[in-house]
PQR file of N, CA, C, O and H, with PARSE charges and radii, in Angstrom:
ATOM      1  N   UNK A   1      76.885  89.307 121.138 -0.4000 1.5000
ATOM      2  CA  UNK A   1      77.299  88.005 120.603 -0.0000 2.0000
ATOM      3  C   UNK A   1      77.359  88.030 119.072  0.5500 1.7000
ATOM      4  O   UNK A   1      78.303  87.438 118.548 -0.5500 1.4000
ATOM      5  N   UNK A   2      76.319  88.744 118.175 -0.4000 1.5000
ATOM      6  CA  UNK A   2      76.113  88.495 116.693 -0.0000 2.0000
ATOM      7  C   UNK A   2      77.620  89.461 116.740  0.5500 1.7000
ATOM      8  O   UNK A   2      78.562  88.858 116.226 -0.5500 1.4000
ATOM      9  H   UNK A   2      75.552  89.224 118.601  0.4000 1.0000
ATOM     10  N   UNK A   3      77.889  90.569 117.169 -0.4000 1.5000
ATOM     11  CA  UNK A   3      79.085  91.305 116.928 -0.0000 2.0000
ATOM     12  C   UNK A   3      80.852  90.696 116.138  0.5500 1.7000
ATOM     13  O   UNK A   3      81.553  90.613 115.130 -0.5500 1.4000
ATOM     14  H   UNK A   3      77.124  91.058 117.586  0.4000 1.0000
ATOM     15  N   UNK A   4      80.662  90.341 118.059 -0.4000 1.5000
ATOM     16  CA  UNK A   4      81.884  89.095 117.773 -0.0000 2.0000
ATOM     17  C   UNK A   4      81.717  87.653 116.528  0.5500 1.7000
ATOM     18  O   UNK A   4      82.661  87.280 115.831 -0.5500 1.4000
ATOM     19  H   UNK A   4      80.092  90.408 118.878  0.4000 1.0000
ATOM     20  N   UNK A   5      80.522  87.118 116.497 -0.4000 1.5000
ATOM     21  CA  UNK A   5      80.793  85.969 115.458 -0.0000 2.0000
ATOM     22  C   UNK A   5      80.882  86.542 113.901  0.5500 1.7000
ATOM     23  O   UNK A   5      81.369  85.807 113.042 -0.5500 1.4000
ATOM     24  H   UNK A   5      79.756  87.420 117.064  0.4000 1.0000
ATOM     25  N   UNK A   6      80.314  88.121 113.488 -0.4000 1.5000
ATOM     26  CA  UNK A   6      80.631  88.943 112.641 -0.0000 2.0000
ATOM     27  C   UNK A   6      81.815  89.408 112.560  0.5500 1.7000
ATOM     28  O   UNK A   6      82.404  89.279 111.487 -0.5500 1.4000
ATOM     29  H   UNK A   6      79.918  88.718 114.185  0.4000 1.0000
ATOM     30  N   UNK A   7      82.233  89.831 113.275 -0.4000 1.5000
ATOM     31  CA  UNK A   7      84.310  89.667 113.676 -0.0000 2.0000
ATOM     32  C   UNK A   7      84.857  88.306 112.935  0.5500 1.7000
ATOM     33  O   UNK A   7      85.491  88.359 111.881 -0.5500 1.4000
ATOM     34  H   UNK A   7      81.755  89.936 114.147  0.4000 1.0000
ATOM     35  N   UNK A   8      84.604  87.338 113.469 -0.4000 1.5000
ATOM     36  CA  UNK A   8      85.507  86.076 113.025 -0.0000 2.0000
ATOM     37  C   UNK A   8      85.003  85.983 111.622  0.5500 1.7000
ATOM     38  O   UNK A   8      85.657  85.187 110.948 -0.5500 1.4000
ATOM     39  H   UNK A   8      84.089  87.295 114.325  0.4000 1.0000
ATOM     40  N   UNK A   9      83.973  86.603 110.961 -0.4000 1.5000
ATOM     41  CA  UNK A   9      83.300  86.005 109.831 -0.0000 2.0000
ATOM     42  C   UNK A   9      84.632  86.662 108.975  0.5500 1.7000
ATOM     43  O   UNK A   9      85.530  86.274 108.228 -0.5500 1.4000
ATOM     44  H   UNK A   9      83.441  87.250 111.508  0.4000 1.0000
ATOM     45  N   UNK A  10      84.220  87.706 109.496 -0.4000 1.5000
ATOM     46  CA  UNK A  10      85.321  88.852 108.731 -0.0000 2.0000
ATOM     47  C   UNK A  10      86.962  88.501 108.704  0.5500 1.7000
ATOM     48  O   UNK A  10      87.816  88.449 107.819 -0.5500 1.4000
ATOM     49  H   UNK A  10      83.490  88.020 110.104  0.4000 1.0000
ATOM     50  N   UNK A  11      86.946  88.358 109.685 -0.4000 1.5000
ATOM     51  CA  UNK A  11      88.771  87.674 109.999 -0.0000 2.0000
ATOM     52  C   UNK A  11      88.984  86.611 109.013  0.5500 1.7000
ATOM     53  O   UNK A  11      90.013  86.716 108.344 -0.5500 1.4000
ATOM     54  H   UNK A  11      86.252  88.400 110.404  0.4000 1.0000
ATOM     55  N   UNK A  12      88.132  85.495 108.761 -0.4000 1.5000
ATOM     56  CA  UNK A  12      88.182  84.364 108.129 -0.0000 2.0000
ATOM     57  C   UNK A  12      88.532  84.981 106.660  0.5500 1.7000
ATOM     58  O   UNK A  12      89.561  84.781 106.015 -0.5500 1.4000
ATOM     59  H   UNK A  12      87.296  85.410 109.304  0.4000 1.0000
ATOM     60  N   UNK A  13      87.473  85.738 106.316 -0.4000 1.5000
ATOM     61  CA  UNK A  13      87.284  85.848 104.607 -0.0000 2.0000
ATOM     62  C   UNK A  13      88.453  86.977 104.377  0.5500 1.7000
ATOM     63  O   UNK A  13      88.920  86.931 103.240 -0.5500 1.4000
ATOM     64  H   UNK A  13      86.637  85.901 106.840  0.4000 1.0000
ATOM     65  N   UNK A  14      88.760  87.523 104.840 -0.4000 1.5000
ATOM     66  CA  UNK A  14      90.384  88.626 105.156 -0.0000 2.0000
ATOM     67  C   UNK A  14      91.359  87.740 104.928  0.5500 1.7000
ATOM     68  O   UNK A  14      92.017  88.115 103.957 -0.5500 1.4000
ATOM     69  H   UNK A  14      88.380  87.561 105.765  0.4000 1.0000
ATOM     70  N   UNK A  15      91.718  86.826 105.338 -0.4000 1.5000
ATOM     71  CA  UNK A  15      92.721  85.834 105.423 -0.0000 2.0000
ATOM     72  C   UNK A  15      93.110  84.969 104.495  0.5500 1.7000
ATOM     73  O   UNK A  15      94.210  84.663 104.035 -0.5500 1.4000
ATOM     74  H   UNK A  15      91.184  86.522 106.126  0.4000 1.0000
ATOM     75  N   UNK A  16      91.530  84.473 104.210 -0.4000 1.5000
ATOM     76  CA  UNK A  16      91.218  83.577 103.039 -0.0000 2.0000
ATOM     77  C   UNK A  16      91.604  84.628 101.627  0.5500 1.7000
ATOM     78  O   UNK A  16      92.484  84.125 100.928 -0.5500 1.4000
ATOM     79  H   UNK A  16      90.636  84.722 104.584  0.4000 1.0000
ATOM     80  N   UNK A  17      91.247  85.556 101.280 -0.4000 1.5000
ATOM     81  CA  UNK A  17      91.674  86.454 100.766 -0.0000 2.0000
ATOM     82  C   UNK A  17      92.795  87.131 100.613  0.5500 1.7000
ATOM     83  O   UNK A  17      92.724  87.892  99.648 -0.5500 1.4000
ATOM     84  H   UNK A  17      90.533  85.965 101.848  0.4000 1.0000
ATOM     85  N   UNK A  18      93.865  87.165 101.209 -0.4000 1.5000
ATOM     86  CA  UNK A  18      95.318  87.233 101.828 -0.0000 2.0000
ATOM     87  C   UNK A  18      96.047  85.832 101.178  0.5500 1.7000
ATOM     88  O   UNK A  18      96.856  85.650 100.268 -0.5500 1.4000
ATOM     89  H   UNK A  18      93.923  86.547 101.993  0.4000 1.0000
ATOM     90  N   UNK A  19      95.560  85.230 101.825 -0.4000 1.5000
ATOM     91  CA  UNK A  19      95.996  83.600 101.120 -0.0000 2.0000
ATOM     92  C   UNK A  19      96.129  83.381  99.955  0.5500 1.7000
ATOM     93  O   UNK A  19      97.202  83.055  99.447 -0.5500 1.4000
ATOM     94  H   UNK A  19      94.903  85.379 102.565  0.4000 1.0000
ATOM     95  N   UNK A  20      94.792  83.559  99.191 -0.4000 1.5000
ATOM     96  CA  UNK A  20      94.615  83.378  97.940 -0.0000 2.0000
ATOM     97  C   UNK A  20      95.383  84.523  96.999  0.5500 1.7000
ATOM     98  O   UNK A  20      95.756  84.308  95.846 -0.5500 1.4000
ATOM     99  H   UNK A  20      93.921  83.823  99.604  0.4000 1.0000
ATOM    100  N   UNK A  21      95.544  85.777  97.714 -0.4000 1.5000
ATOM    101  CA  UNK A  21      96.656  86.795  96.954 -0.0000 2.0000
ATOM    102  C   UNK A  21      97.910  86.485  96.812  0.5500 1.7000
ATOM    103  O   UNK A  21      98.586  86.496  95.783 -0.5500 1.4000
ATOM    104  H   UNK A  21      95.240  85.952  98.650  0.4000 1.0000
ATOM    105  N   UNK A  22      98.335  86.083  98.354 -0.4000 1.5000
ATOM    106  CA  UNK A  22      99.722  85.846  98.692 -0.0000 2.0000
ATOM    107  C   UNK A  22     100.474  84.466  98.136  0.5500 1.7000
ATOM    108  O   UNK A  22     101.577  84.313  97.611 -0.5500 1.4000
ATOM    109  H   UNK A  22      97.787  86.074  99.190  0.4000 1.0000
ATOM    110  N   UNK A  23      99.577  83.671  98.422 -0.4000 1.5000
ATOM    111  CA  UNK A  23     100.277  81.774  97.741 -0.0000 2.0000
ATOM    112  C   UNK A  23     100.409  82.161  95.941  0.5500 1.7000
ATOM    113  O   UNK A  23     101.572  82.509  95.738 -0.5500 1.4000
ATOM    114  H   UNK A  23      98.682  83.795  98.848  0.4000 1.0000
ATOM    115  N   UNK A  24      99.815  82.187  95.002 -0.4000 1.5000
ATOM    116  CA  UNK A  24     100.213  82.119  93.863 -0.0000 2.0000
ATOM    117  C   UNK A  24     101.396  83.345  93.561  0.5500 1.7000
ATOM    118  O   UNK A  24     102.302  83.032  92.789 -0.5500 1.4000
ATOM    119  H   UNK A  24      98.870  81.904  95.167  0.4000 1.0000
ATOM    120  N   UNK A  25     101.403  84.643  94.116 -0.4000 1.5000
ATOM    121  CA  UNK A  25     102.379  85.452  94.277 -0.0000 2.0000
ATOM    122  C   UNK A  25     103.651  84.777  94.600  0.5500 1.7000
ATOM    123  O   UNK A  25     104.633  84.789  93.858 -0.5500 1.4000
ATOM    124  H   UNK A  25     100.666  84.897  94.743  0.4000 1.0000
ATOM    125  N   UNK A  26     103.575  84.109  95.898 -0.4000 1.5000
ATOM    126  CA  UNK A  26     105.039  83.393  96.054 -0.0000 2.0000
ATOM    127  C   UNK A  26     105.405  82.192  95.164  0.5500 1.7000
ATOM    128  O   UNK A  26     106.527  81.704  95.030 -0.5500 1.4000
ATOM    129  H   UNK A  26     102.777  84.100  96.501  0.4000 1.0000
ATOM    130  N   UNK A  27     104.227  81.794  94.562 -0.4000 1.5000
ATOM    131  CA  UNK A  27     104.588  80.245  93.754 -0.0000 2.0000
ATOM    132  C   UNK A  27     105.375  81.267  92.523  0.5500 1.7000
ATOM    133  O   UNK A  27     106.446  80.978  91.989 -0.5500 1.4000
ATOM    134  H   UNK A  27     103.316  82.191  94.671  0.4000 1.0000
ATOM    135  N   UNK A  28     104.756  82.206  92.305 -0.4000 1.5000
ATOM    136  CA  UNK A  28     105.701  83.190  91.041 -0.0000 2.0000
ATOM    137  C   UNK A  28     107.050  83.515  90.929  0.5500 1.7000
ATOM    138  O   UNK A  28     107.914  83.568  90.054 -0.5500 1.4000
ATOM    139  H   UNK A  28     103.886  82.441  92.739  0.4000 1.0000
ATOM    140  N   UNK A  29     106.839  83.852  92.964 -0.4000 1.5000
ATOM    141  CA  UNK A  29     108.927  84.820  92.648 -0.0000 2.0000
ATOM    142  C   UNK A  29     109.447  83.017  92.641  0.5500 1.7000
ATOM    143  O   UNK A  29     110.024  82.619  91.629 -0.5500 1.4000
ATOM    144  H   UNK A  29     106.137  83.809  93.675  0.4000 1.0000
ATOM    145  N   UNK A  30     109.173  81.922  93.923 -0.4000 1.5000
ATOM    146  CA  UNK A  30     109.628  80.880  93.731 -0.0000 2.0000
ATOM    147  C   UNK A  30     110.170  80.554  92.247  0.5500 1.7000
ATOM    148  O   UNK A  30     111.308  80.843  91.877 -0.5500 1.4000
ATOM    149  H   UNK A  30     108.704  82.245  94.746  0.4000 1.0000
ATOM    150  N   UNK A  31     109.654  80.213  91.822 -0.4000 1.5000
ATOM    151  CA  UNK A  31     109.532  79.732  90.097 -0.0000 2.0000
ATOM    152  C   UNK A  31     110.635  80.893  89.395  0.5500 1.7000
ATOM    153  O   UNK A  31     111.553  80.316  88.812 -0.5500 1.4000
ATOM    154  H   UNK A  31     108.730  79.979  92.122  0.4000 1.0000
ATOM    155  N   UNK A  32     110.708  82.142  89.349 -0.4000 1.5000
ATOM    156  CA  UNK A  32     111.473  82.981  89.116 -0.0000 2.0000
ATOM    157  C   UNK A  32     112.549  82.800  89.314  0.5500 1.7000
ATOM    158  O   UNK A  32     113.430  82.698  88.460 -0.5500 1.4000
ATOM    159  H   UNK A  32     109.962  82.610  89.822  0.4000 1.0000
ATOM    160  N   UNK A  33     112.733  82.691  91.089 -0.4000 1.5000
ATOM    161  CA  UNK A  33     114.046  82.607  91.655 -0.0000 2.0000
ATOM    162  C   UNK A  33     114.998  81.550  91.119  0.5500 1.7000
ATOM    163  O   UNK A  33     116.203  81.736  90.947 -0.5500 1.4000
ATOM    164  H   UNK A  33     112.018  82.774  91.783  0.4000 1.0000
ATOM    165  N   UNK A  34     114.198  80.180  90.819 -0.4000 1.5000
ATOM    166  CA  UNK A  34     114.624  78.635  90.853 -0.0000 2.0000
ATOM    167  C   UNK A  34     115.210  78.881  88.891  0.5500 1.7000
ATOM    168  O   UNK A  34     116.006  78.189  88.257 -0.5500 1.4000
ATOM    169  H   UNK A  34     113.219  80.029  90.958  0.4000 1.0000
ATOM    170  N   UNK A  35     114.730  79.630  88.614 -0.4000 1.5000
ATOM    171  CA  UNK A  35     114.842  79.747  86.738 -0.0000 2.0000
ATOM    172  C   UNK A  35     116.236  80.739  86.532  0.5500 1.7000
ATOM    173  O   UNK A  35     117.080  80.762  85.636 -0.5500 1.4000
ATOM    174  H   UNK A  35     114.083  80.192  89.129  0.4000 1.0000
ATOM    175  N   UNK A  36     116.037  81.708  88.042 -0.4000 1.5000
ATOM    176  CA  UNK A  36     117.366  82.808  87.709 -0.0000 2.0000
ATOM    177  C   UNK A  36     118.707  81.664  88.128  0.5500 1.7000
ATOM    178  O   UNK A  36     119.695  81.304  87.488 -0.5500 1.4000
ATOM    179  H   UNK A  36     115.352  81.689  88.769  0.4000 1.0000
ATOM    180  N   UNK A  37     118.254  81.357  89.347 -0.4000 1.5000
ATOM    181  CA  UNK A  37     119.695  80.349  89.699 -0.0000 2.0000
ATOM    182  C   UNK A  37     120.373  79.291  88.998  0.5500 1.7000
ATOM    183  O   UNK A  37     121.572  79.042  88.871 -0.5500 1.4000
ATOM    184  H   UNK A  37     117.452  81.649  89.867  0.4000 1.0000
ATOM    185  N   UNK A  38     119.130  78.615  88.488 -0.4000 1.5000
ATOM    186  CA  UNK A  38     119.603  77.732  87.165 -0.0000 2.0000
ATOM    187  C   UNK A  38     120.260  78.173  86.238  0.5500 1.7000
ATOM    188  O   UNK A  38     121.364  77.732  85.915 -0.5500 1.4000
ATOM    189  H   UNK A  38     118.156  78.817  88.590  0.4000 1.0000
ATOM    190  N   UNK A  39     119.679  79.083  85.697 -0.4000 1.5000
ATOM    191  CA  UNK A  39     120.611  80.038  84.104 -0.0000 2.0000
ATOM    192  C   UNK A  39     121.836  80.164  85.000  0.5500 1.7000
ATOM    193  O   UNK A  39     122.671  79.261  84.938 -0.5500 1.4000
ATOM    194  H   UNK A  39     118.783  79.441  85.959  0.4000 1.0000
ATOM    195  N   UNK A  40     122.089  81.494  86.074 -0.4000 1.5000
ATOM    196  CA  UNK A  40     123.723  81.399  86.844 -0.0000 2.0000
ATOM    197  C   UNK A  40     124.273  80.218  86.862  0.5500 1.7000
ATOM    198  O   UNK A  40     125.391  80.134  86.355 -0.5500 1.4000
ATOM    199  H   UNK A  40     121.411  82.227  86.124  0.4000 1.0000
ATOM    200  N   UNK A  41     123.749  79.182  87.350 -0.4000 1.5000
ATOM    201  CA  UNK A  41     124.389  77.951  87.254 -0.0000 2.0000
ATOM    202  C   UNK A  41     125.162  77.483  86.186  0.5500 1.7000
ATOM    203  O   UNK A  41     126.332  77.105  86.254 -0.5500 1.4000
ATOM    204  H   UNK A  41     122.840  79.250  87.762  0.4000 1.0000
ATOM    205  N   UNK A  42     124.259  77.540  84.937 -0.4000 1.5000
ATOM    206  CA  UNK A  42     124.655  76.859  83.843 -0.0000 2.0000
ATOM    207  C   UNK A  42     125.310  77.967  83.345  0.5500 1.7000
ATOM    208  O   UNK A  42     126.232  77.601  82.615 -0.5500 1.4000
ATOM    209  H   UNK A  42     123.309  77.847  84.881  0.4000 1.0000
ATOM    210  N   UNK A  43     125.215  79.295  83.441 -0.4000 1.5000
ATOM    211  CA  UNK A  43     126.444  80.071  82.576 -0.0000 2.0000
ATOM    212  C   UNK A  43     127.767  80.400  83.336  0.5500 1.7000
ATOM    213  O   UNK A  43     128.746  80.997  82.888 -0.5500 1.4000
ATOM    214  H   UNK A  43     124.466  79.592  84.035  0.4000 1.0000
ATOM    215  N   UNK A  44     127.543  79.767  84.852 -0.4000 1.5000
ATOM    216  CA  UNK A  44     129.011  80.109  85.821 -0.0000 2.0000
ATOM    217  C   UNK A  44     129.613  78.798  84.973  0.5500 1.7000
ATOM    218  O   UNK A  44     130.617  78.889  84.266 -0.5500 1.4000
ATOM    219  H   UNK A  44     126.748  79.282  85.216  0.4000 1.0000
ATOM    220  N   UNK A  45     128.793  77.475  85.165 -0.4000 1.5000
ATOM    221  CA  UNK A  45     129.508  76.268  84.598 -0.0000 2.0000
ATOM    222  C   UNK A  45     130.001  75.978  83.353  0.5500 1.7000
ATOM    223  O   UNK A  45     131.063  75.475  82.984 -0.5500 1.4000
ATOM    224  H   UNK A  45     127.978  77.401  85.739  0.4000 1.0000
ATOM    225  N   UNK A  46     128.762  76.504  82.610 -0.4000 1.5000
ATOM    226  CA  UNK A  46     128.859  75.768  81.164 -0.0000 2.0000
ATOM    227  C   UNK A  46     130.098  76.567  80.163  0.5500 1.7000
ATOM    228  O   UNK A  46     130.330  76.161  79.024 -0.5500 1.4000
ATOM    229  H   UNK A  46     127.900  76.912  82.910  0.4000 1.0000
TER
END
């Protein structure tokens, strides 16, 4: 029993950890992406 609830402990803080790598990583390319398309925008238009 201590095995398995040592399993999920682990799964949790893996994830949580994953999360916390992965979300500000994507808020980055996001933000990137939204700044490259804008400039194309305004230099296809302007």
């Amino acid at each position: 029993m201590k095995k398995h609830v040592l399993g999920l402990v682990c799964f949790c803080v893996g994830c949580g950890m994953l999360l916390v790598i992965v979300i500000p990583a994507l808020g980055w390319i996001l933000t990137t992406a939204a700044i490259l398309i804008l400039i194309g925008y305004i230099l296809t238009c302007g």
